[in-house]
C-alpha positions as CSV (number, residue, x, y, z in Angstrom):
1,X,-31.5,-4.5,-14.9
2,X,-28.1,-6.3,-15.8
3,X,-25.9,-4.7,-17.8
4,X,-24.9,-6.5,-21.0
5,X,-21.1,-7.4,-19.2
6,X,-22.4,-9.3,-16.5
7,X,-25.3,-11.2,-18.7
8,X,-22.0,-12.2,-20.5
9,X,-20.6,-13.5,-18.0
10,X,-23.1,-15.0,-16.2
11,X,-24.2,-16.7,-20.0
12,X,-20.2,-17.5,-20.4
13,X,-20.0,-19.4,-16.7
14,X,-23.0,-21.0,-17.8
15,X,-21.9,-22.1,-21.1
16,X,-18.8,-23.8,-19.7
17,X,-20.9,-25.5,-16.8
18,X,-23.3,-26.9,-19.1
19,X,-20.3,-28.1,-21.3
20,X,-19.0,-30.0,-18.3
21,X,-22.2,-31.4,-17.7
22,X,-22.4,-32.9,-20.8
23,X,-18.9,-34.1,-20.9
24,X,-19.1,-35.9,-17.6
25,X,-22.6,-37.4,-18.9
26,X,-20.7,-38.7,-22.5
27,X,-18.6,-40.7,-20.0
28,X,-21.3,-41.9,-18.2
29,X,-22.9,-43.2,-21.2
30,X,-19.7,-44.7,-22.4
31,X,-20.0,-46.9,-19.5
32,X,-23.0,-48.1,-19.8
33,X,-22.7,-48.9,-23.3
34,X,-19.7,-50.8,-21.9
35,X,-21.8,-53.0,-19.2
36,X,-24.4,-53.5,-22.0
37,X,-22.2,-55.1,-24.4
38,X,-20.6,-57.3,-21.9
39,X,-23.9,-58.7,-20.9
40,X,-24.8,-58.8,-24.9
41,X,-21.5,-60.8,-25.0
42,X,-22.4,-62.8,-22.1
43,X,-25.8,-63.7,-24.1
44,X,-23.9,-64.8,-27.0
45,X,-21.6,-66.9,-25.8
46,X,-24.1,-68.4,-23.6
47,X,-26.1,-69.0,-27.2
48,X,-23.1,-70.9,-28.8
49,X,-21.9,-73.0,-25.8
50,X,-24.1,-73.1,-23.0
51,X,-22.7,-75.7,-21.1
52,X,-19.1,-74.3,-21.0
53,X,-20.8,-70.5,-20.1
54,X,-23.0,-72.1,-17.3
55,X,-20.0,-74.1,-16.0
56,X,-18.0,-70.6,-16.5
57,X,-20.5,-69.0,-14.3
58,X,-20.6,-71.8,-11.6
59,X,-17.3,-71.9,-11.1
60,X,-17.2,-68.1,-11.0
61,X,-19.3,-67.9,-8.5
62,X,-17.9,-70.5,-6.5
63,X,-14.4,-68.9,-6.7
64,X,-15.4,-65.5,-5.9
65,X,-18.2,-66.5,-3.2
66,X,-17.4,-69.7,-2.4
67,X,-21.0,-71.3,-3.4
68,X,-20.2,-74.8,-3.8
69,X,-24.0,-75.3,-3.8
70,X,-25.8,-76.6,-7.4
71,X,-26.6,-73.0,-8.5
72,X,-29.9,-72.8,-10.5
73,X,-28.2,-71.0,-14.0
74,X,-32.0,-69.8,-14.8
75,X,-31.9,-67.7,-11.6
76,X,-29.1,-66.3,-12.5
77,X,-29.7,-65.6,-16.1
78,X,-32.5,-63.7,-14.7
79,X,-30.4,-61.4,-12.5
80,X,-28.5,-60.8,-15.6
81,X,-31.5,-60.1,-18.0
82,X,-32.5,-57.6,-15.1
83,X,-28.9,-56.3,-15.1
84,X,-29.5,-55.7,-18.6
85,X,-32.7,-53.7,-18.7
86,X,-31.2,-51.5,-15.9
87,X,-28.0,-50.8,-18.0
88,X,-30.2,-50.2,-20.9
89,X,-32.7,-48.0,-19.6
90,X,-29.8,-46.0,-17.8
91,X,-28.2,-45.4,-21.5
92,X,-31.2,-44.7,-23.0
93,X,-31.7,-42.0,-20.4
94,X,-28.1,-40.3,-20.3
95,X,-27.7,-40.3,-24.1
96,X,-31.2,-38.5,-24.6
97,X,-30.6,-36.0,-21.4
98,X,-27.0,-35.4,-24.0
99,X,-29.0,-35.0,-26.8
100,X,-31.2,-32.6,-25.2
101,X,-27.7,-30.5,-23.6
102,X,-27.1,-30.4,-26.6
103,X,-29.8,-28.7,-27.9
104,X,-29.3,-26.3,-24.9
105,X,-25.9,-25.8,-25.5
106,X,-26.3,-24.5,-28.8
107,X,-29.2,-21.9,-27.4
108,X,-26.5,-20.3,-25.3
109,X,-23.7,-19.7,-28.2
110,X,-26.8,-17.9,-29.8
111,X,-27.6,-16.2,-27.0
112,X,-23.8,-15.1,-26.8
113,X,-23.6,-14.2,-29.5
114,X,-26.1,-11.6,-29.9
115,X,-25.0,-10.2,-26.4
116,X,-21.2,-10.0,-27.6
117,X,-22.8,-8.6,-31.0
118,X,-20.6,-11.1,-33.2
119,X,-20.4,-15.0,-33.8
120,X,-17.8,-15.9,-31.1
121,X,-18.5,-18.6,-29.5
122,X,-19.7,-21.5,-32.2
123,X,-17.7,-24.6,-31.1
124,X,-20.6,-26.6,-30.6
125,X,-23.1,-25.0,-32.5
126,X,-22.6,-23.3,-36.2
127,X,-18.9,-24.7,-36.4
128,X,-19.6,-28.1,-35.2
129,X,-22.3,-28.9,-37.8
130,X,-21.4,-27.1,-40.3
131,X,-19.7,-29.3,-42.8
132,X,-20.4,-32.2,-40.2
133,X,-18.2,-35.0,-41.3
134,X,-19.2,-38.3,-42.7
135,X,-17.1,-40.2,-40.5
136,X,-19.1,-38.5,-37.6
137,X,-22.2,-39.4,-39.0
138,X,-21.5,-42.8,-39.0
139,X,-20.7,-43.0,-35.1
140,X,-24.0,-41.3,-34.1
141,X,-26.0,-43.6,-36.0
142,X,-23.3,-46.6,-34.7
143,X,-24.4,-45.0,-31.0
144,X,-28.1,-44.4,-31.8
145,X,-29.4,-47.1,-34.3
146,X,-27.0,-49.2,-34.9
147,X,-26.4,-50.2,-30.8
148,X,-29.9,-50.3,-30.0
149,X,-31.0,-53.0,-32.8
150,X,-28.0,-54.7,-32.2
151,X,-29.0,-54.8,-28.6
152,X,-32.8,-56.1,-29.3
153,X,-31.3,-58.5,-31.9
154,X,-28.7,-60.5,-29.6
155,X,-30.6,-60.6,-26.5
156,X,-33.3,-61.7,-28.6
157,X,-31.6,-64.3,-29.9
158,X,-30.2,-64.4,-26.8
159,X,-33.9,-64.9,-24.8
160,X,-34.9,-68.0,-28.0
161,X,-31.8,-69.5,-27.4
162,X,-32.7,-69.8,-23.8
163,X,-36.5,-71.1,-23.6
164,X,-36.0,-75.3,-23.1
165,X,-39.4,-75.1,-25.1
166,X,-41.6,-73.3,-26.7
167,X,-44.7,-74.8,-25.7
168,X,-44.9,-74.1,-21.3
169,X,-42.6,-71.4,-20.3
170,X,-41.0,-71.8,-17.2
171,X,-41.4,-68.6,-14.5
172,X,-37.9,-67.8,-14.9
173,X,-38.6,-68.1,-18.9
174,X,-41.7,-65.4,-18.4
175,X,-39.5,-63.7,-16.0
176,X,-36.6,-63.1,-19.2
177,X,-39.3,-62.7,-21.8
178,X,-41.1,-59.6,-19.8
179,X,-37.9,-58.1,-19.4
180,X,-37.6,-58.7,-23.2
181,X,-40.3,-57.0,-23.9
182,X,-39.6,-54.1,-21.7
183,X,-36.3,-53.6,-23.3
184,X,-38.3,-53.5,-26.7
185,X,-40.3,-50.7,-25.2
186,X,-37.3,-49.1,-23.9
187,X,-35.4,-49.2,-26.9
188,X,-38.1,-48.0,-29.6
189,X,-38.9,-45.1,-27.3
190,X,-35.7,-44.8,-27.1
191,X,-35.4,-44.0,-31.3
192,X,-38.3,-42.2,-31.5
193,X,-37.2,-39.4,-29.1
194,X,-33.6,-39.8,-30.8
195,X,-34.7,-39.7,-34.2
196,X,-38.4,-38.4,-34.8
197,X,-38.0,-35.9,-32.4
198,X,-34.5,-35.0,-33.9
199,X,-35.7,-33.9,-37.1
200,X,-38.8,-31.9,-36.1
């Protein structure tokens, strides 16, 4: 049996891991919102001037790899749409594994608590909520509603603006259009866990 010291202690060590965890993963998803929005900036740009953003990109490609070949664009725009799913799904994944540390987190200040016999330790638990702040409101729903429609809305836009027509889809169109839909997957699964499951 342990005594109630060490369970301390050994809850304490774990308290301040877990918080390390979740700051290192907060960076991580920082990141990936970063890469996201290039690439939603990429589609954008791409949307208003195509021919100056393919031109961009060919003569990126031939600086940086010296490819003074005719590049196919569509190819490309599909590594990019596949660059984009990744970086999605990665978010997706880190900010519900924070979510869910979260949760966690707030289960060890409890259990704390009751072992030190007083409220303590409430950083991220009771004092953190209580009284929560508009102003943070407004950044988790920026972070978890606001991003992810934002995301299906420009690369959809973004996937219209790039079909030559509407009536036969090239492979390279059906290649960005399942992507497209797998990002719409992604992302309402993505809400669901973030915002059903958050208020059960």
């Amino acid at each position: 049996m342990v005594n109630s010291e060490t369970k301390i202690n050994i809850i304490h060590e774990h308290y301040r891991e877990t918080f390390s965890v979740i700051s290192e993963a907060i960076k991580r998803r920082d990141r990936l919102m970063l890469f996201v929005v290039v690439i939603l900036g990429f589609f954008a740009f791409q949307s208003i001037s195509p021919i100056l953003s393919n031109q961009i990109v060919t003569d990126l490609l031939s600086f940086k790899f010296g490819l003074n070949l005719k590049v196919d664009l569509s190819i490309i725009r599909n590594v990019i749409w596949a660059f984009l799913l990744i970086f999605s799904i990665r978010y997706f994944q880190v900010a519900v594994f924070i979510e869910r540390q979260y949760a966690y987190i707030h289960q060890l200040e409890d259990k704390l608590n009751k072992e030190v016999g007083d409220e303590l330790i409430t950083r991220e638990g009771k004092s953190y909520l209580h009284e929560y702040p508009w102003f943070s409101n407004w950044i988790c729903y920026l972070y978890t509603l606001v991003f992810p429609l934002l995301l299906l809305v420009v690369s959809g836009y973004g996937l219209v603006k790039g079909f030559d027509g509407m009536c036969s889809m090239s492979i390279n169109e059906i290649f960005d259009f399942l992507i497209y839909l797998l990002l719409v997957i992604s992302t309402v699964l993505y809400l669901g866990v973030i915002h059903i499951k958050r208020k059960k």
